[in-house]
C-alpha positions in Angstrom: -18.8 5.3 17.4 -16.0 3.0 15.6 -14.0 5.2 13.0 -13.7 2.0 11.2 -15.9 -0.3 8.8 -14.3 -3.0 7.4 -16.2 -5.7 5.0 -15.1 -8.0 2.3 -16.2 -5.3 0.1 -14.8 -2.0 1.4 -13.3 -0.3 4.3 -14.5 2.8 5.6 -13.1 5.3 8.0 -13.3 8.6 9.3 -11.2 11.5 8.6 -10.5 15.1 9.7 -9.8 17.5 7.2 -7.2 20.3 6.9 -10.0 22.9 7.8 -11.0 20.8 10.9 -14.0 19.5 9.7 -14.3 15.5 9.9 -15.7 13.4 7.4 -16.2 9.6 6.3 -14.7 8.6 3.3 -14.3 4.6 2.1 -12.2 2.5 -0.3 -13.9 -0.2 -2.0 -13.3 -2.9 -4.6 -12.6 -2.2 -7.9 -15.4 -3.7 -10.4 -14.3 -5.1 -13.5 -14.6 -2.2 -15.9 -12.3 -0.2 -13.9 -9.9 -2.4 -14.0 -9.7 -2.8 -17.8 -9.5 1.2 -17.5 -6.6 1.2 -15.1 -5.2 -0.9 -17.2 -5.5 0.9 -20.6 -4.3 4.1 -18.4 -1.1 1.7 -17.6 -0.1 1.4 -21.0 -1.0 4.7 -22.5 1.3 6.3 -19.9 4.4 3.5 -20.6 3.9 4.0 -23.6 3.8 7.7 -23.2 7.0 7.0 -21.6 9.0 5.2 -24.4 8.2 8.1 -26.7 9.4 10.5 -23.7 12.7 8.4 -24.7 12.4 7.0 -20.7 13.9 3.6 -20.8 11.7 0.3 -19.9 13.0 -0.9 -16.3 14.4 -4.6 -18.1 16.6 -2.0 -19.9 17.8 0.0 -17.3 18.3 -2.7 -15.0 20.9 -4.6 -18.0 22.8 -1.4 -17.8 23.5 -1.2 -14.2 24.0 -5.0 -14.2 26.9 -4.4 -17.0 28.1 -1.4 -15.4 28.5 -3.1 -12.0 25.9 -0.3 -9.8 23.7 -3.4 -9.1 25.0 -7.2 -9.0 23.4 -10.8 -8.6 24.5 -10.5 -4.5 22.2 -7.1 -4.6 19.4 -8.8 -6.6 19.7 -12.1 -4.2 19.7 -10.0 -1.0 16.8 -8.0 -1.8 14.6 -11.0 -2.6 15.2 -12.8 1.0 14.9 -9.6 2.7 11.4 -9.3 1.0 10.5 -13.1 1.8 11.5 -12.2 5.4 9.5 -9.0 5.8 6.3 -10.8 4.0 6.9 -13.9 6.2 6.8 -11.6 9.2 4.1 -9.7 7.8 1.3 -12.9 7.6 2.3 -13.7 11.2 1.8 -10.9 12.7 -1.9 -10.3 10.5 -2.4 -14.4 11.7 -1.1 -13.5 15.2 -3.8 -10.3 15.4 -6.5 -12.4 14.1 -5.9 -15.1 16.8 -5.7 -12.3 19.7 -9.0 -10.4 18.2 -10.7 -14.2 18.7 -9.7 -14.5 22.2 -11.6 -14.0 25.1 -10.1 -12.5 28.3 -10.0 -15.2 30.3 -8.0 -17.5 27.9 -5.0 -15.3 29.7 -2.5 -18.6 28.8 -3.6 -18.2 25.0 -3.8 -14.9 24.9 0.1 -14.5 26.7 1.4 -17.1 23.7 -0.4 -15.2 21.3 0.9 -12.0 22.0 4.5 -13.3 22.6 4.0 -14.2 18.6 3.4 -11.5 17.4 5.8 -9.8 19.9 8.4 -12.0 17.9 7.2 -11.7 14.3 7.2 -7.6 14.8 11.1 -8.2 16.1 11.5 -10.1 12.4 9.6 -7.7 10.9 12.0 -4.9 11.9 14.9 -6.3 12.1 14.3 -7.0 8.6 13.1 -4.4 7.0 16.1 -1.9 8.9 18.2 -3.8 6.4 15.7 -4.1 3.3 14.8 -0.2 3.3 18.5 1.2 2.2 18.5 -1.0 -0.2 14.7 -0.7 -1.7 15.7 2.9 -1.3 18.8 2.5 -3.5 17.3 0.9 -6.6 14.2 2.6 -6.6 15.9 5.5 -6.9 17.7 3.8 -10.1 15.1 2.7 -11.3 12.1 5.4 -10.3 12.3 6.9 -13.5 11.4 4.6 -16.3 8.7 4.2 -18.3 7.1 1.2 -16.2 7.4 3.4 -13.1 5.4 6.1 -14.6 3.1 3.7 -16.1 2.1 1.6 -12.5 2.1 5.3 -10.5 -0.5 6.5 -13.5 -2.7 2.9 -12.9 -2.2 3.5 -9.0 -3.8 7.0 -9.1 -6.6 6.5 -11.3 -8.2 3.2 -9.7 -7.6 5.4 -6.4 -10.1 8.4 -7.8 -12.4 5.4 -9.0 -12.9 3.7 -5.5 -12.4 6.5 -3.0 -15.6 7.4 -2.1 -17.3 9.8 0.6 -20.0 8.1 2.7 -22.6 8.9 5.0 -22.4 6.3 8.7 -25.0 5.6 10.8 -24.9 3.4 14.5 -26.7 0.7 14.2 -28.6 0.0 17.6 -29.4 -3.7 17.5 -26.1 -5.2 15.7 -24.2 -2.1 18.5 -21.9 -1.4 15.3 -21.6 1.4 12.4 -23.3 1.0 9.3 -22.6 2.9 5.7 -25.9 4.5 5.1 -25.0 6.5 2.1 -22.7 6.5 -0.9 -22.0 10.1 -2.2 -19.5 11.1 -4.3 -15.9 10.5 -5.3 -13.0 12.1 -2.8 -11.1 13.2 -6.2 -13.2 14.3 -9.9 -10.2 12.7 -11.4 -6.1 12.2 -11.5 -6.1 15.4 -11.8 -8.0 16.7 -8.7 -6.1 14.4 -6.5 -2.5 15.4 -8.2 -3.9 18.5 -7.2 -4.7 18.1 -3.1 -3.2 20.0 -0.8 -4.0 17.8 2.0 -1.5 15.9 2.0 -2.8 13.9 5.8 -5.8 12.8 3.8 -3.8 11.6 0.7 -1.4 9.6 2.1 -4.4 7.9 4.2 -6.4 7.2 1.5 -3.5 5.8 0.0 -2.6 3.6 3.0 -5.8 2.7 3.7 -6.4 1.8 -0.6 -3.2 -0.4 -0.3 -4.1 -2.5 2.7 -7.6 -3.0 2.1 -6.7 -4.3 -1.1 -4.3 -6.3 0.0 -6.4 -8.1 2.8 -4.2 -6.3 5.7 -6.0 -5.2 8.5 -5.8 -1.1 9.2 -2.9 0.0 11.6 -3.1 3.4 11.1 -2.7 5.7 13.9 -3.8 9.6 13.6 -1.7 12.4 15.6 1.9 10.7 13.8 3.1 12.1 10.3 4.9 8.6 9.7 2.5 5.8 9.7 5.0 2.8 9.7 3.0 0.1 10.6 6.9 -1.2 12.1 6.4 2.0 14.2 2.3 2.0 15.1 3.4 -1.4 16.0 0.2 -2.1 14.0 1.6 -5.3 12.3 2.3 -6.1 8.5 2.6 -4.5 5.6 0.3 -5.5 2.5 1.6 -8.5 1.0 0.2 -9.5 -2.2 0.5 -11.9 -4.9 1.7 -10.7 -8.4 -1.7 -11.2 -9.3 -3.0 -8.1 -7.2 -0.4 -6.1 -8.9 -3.0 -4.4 -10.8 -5.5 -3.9 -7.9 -3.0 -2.6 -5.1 -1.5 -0.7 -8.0 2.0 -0.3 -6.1 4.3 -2.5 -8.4 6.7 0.7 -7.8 10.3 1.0 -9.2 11.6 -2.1 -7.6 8.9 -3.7 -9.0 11.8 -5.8 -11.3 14.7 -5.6 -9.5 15.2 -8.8 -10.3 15.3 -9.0 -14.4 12.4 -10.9 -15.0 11.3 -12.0 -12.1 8.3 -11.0 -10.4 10.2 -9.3 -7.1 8.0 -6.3 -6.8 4.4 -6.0 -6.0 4.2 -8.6 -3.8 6.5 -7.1 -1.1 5.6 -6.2 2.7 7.5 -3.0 2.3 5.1 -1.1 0.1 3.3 0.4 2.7 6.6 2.6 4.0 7.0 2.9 0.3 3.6 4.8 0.5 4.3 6.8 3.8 7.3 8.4 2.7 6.9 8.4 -1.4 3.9 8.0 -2.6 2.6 11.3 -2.0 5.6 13.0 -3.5 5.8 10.8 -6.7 2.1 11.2 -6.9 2.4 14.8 -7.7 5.5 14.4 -10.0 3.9 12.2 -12.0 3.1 12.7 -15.7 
């Protein structure tokens, strides 16, 4: 049986928990009401935030203009890099598409499709070796404002709202795995999941929450504790419009790196983002 379900409306896949036991657990769609929620969570915690006396990210961002820590030539550079690793990352989802249409005896297609996305995961890499030390540098600058807090708090709580376990059942006829069932949520609340110990099943439903949502195919490969889609060679990266902000929920700390300009949410590095952070600043957060 698959240990994947992917529809327009949600993805599903199979886990194995820290006791051994294995289980099917989905991500689905946000409705409308959830959002507004998520939402209203976002600026409850910012504001939150600004009475914590943490400073807005425009703010902090001014001061390490004026002090010199981050310039124009940083800003610049970590735009292209971004454009570069979300170029890469649509032609390597358009390459995997074309090869997942093709039929084994196109071999001639199939050769020229691969040797694209052979190339676009050579981009993809070479780019984002140089785009990681420096999304590393000012997300650490900026990780602790108030509109960091405020987008991890909207990131967790639309998360508990959409994670779902499910029941799966092989369907005969269509030769293909079927939700049967909907139970209940993964996490009771923001709480719960700040709470999880399992940290394998977090950081997959995170990964799997952020690509779904962000129309990426799943490239995630069990057995690894680093699941770099540059590494799985599994392809892209979500890449998102700033529109999807609030429904990927990973606008981040770099999310304005570039003072007010919409640089961050619609990056292809926010799924190493989640491998190697979004666990950790999950459980830090307020």
């Amino acid at each position: 049986m698959s240990t994947l379900i992917d529809t327009k409306e949600s993805r599903a896949f199979e886990i194995t928990k820290d006791d051994g036991t294995k289980a099917w657990v989905r991500v689905r769609r946000a409705t409308r009401r959830e959002l507004e929620l998520a939402d209203l969570e976002l600026s409850r915690v910012f504001n939150q935030g600004l009475l914590a006396e943490l400073p807005p990210r425009n703010r902090m961002l001014r001061k390490l203009r004026a002090n010199g820590v981050w310039t124009d030539g940083d800003s610049e550079m970590l735009d292209n890099l971004r454009r570069t690793v979300a170029r890469a990352s649509l032609q390597i989802s358009e390459a995997s598409k074309k090869i997942a249409d093709l039929k084994p005896e196109q071999a001639s297609q199939l050769a020229a499709a691969n040797a694209e996305r052979d190339k676009a995961i050579a981009d993809y890499e070479k780019a984002f070796a140089e785009l990681r030390p420096l999304r590393d540098d000012i997300e650490q600058m900026l990780g602790h404002t108030a509109d960091a807090k405020a987008e991890n708090a909207q990131r967790n709580f639309l998360i508990c709202c959409v994670t779902e376990y499910v029941t799966v059942k092989q369907d005969a006829a269509a030769k293909c795995a079927q939700i049967e069932a909907v139970l209940d949520r993964v996490f009771e609340g923001v709480e719960a999941m700040l709470a999880c110990t399992d940290l394998d099943l977090l950081q997959r439903i995170i990964y799997e929450y952020i690509t779904f949502n962000a129309g990426m195919p799943s490239e995630y490969q069990t057995g690894g504790a680093d699941q770099l889609p540059s590494e799985s060679k599994g392809g892209a990266e979500p890449t998102t419009s700033s529109g999807d902000k609030e429904r990927v929920g990973m606008g981040g700390a770099t999310g304005g790196a570039t003072e007010g300009g919409d640089t961050g949410g619609g990056t292809g590095e926010q799924t190493a983002a989640t491998s190697e952070t979004v666990v950790a600043s999950s459980q830090a957060a307020p």
